[in-house]
BAFI-3210 file (N, C-alpha, C; in Angstrom, 3 decimals, decimal comma, padded with zeros to 6 digits):
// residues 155
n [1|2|3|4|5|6|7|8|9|10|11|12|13|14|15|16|17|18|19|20|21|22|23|24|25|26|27|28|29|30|31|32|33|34|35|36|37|38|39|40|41|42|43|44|45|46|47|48|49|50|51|52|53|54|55|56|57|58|59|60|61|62|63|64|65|66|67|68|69|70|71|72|73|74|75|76|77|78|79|80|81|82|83|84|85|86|87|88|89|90|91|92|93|94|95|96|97|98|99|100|101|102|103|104|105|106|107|108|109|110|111|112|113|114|115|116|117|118|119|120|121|122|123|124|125|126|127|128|129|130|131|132|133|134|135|136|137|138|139|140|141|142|143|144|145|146|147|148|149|150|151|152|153|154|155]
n.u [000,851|000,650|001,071|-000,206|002,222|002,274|003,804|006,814|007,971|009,298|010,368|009,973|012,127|014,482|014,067|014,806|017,301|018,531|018,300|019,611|022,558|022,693|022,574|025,182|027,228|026,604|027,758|030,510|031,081|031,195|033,001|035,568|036,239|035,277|033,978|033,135|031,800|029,026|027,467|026,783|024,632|022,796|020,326|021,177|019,779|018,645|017,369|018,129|017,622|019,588|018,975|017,767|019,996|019,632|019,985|020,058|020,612|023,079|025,871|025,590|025,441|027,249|029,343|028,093|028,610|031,489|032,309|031,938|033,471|036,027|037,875|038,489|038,680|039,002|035,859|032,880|030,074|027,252|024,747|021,245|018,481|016,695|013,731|011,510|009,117|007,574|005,355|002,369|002,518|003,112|002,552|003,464|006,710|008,989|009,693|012,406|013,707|016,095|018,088|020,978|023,765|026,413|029,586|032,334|035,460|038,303|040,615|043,810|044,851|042,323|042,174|041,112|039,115|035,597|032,592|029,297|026,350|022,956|020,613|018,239|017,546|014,942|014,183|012,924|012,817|014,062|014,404|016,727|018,265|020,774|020,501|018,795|018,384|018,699|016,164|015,011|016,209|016,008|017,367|016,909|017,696|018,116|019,681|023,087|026,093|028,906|031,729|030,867|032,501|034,372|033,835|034,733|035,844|038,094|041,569]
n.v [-001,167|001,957|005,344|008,582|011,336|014,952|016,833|018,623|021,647|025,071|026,272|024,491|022,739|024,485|025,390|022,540|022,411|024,276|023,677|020,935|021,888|023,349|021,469|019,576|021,181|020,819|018,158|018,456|019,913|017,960|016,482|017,520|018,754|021,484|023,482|026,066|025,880|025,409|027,523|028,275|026,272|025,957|027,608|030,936|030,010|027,569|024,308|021,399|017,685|015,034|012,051|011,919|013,344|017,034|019,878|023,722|026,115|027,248|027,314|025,059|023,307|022,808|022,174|019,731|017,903|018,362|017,437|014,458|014,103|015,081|013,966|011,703|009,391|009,447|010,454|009,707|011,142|010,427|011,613|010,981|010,433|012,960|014,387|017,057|018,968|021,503|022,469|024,598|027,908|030,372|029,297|027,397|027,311|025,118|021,637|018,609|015,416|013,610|010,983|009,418|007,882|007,253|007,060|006,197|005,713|004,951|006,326|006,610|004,149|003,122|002,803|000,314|000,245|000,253|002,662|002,582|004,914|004,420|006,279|008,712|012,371|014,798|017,906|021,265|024,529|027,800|031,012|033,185|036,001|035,325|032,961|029,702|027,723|025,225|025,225|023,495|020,602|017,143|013,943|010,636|007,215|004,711|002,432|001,255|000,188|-001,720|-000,018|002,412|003,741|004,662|007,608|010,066|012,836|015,573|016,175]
n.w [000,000|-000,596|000,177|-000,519|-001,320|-000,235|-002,752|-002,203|-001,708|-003,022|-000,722|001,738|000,559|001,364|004,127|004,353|004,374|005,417|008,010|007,832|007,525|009,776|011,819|010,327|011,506|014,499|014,378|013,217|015,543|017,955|017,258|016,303|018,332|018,854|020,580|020,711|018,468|018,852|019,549|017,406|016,503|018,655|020,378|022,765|024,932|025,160|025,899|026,738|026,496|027,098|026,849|029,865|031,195|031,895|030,257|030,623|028,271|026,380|027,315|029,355|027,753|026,235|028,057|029,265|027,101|026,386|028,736|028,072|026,192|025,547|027,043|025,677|023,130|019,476|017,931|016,032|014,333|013,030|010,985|009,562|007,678|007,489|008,739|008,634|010,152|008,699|009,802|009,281|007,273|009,324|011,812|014,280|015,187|013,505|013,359|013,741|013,349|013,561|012,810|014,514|014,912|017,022|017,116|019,479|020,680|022,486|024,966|025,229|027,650|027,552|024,582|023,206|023,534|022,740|022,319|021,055|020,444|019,682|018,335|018,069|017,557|018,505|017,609|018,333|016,318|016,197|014,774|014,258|014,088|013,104|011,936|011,721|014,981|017,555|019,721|021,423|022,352|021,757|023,094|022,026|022,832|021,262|020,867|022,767|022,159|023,434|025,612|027,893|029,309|027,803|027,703|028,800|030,650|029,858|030,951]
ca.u [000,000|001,818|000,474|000,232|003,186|002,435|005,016|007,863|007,800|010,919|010,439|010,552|013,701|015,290|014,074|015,408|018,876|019,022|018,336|021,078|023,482|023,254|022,848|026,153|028,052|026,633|028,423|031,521|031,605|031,196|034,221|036,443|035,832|035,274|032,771|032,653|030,819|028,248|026,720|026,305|023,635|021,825|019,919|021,879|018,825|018,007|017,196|018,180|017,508|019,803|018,139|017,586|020,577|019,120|020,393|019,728|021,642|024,035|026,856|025,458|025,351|028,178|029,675|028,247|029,023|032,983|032,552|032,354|034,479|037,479|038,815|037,577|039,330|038,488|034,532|032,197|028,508|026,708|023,274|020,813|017,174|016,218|012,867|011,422|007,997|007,486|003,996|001,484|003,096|002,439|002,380|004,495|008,047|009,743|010,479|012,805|013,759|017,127|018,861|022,668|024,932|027,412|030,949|033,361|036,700|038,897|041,527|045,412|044,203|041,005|042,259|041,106|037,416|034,792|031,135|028,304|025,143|022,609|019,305|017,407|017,076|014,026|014,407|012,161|013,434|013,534|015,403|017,360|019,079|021,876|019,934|017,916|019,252|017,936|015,868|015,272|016,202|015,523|017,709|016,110|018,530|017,577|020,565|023,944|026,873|030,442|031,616|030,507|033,460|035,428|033,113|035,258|036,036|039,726|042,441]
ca.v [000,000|003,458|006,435|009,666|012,140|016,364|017,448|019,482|023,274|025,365|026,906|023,198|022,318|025,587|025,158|021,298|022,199|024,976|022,542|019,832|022,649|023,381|019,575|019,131|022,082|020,062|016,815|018,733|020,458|017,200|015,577|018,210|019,289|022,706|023,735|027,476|025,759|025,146|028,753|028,343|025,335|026,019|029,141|030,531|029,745|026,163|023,296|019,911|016,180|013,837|010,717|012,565|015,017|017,951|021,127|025,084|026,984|026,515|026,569|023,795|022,034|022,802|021,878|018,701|017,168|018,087|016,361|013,022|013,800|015,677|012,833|010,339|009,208|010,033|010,011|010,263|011,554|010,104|012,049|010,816|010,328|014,119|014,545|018,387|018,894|023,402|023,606|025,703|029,086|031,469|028,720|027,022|026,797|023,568|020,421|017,581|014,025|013,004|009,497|009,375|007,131|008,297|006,178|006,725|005,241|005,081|007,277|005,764|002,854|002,558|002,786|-000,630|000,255|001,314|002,790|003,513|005,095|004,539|006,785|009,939|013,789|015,606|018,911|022,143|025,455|029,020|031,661|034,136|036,991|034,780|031,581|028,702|027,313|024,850|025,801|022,474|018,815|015,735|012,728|009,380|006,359|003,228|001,070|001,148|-001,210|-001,277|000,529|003,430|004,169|005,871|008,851|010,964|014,613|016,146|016,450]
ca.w [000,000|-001,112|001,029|-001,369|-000,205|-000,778|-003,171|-001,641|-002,168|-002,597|000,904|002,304|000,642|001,572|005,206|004,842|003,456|006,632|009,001|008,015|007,944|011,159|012,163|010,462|012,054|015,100|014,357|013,657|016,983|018,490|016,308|016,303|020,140|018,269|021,247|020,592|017,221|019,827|019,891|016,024|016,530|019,890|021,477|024,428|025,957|025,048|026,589|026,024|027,360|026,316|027,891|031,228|031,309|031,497|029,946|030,166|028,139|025,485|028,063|030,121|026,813|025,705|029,461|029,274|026,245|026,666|030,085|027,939|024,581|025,904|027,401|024,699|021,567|017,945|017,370|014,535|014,856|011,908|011,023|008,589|007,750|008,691|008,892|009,064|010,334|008,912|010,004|008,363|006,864|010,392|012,588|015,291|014,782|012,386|014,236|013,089|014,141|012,764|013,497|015,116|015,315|017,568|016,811|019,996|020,698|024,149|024,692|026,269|028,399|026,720|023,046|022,368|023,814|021,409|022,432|020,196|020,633|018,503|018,551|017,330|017,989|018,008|017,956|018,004|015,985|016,260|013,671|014,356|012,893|012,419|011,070|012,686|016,010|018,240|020,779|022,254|021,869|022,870|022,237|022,663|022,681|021,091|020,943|023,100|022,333|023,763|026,871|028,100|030,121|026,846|028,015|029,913|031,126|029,350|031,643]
c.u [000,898|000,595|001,012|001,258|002,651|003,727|005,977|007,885|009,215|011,133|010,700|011,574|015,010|015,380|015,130|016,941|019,419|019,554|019,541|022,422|023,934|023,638|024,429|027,697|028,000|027,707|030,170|032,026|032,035|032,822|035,660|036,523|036,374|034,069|032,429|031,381|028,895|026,770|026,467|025,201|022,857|021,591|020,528|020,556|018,190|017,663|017,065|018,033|017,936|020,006|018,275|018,626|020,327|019,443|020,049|020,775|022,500|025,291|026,756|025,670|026,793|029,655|029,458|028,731|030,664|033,012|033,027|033,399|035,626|038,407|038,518|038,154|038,690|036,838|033,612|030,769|027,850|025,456|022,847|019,574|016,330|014,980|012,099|009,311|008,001|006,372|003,642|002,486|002,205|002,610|003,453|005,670|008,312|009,844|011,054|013,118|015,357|017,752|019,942|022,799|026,315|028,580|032,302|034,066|037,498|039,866|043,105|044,802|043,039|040,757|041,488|039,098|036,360|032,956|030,473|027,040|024,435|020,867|019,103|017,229|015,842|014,021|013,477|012,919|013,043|014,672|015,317|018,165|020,392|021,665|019,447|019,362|017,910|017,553|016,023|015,440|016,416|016,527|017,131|016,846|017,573|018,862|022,113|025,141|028,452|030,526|031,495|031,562|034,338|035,228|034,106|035,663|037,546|040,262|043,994]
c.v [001,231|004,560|008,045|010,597|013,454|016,336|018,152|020,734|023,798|025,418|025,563|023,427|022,908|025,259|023,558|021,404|023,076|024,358|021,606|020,439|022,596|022,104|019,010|019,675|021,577|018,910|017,332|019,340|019,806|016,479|016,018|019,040|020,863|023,319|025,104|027,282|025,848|026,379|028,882|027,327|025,690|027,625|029,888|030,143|028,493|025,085|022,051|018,776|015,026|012,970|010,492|013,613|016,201|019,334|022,206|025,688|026,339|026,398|025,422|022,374|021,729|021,747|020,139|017,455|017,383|017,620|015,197|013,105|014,370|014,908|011,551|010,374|009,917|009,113|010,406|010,316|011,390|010,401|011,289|010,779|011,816|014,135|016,052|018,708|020,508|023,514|024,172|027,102|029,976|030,633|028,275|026,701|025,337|022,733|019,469|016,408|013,837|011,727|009,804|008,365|007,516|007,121|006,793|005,721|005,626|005,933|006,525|004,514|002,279|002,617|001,908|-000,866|001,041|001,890|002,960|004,092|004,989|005,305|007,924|011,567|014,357|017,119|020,016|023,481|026,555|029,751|032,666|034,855|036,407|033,124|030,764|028,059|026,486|024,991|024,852|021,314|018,005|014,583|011,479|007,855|004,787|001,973|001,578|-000,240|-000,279|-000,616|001,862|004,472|004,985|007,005|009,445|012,536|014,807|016,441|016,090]
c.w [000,000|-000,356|-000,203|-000,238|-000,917|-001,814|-002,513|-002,513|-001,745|-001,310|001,789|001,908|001,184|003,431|005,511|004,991|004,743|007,882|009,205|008,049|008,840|012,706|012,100|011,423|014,001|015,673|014,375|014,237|017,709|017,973|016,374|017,455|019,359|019,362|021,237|019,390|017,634|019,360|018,224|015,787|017,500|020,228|022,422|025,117|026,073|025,927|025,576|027,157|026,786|027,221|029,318|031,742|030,667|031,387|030,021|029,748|027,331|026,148|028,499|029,077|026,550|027,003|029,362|028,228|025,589|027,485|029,348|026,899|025,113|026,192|026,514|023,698|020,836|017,972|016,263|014,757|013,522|011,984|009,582|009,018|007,949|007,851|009,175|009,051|010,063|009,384|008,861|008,549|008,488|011,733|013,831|014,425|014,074|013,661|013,384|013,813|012,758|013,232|013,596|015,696|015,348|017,766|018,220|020,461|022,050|023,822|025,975|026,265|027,764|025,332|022,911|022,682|022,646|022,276|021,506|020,414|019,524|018,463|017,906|018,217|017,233|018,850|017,781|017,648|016,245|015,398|014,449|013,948|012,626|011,813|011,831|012,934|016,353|019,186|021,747|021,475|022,618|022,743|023,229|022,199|022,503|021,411|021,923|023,383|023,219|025,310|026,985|028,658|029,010|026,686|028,801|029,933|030,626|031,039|031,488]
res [x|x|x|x|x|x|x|x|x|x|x|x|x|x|x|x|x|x|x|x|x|x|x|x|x|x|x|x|x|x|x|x|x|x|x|x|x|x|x|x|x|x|x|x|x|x|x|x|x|x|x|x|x|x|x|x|x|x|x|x|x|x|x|x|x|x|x|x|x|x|x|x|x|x|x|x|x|x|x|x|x|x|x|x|x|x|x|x|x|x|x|x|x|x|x|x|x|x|x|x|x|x|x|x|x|x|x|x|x|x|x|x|x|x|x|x|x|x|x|x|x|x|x|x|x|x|x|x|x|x|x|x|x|x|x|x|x|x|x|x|x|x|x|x|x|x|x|x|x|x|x|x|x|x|x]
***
């Protein structure tokens, strides 16, 4: 059974193509512990919940997610599938759902450890005079292999 789809309108694709932008500028904040990149994806005022740590603020975000990579080998943040909900023209802000698979690696002692996460962000947008950010997001973990322990704080 085939479900008719709307067509896609420029203004979608334009909105879609914004979106994974800032998705990817995301991944290579995360990759390249580039965390000033940070304030180019998120609100300062955001809020995030990734699967019960709970964020205000693009510092806190930013804060917590060098807690685990700083001290953590080479990782790779693989997005796909994005999904962009615009609403009616006037209406509530965009939402998206993207899948990640998050590839991380030990660091010294724990070279030979690997983690992965494997789950989805849903996020709600807001634009701003310097381009859509995320206001909030959610991540919701479906799969975790490997050890967790290659999470750690730089020092």
């Amino acid at each position: 059974m085939s479900t008719a789809v709307a067509p896609s309108t420029v203004e979608q694709l334009l909105l879609e193509h914004a979106l994974a932008q800032v998705l990817v500028r995301y991944a290579r904040a995360c990759d390249g512990r580039d965390w000033a990149l940070l304030d180019d994806v998120f609100t300062p005022d955001c809020t995030t919940d990734y699967c019960g740590r709970i964020c205000h603020g693009v510092d806190a975000v930013r804060h917590m997610i060098s807690s685990h990579l700083d001290g953590c080998g080479p990782t790779q943040h693989l997005l796909g599938n994005l999904q962009v909900d615009a609403g009616a023209a006037g209406s509530a802000p965009p939402r998206s759902t993207i899948h990640v698979r998050a590839v991380h690696q030990g660091l010294l002692r724990r070279a030979a450890l690997r983690y992965d996460a494997v789950g989805f962000y849903e996020d709600q947008w807001t634009h701003t005079p310097a381009g859509w950010r995320i206001h909030h997001r959610r991540m919701s973990m479906l799969l975790e292999l490997g050890d967790r322990s290659v999470l750690q704080p730089g020092g």
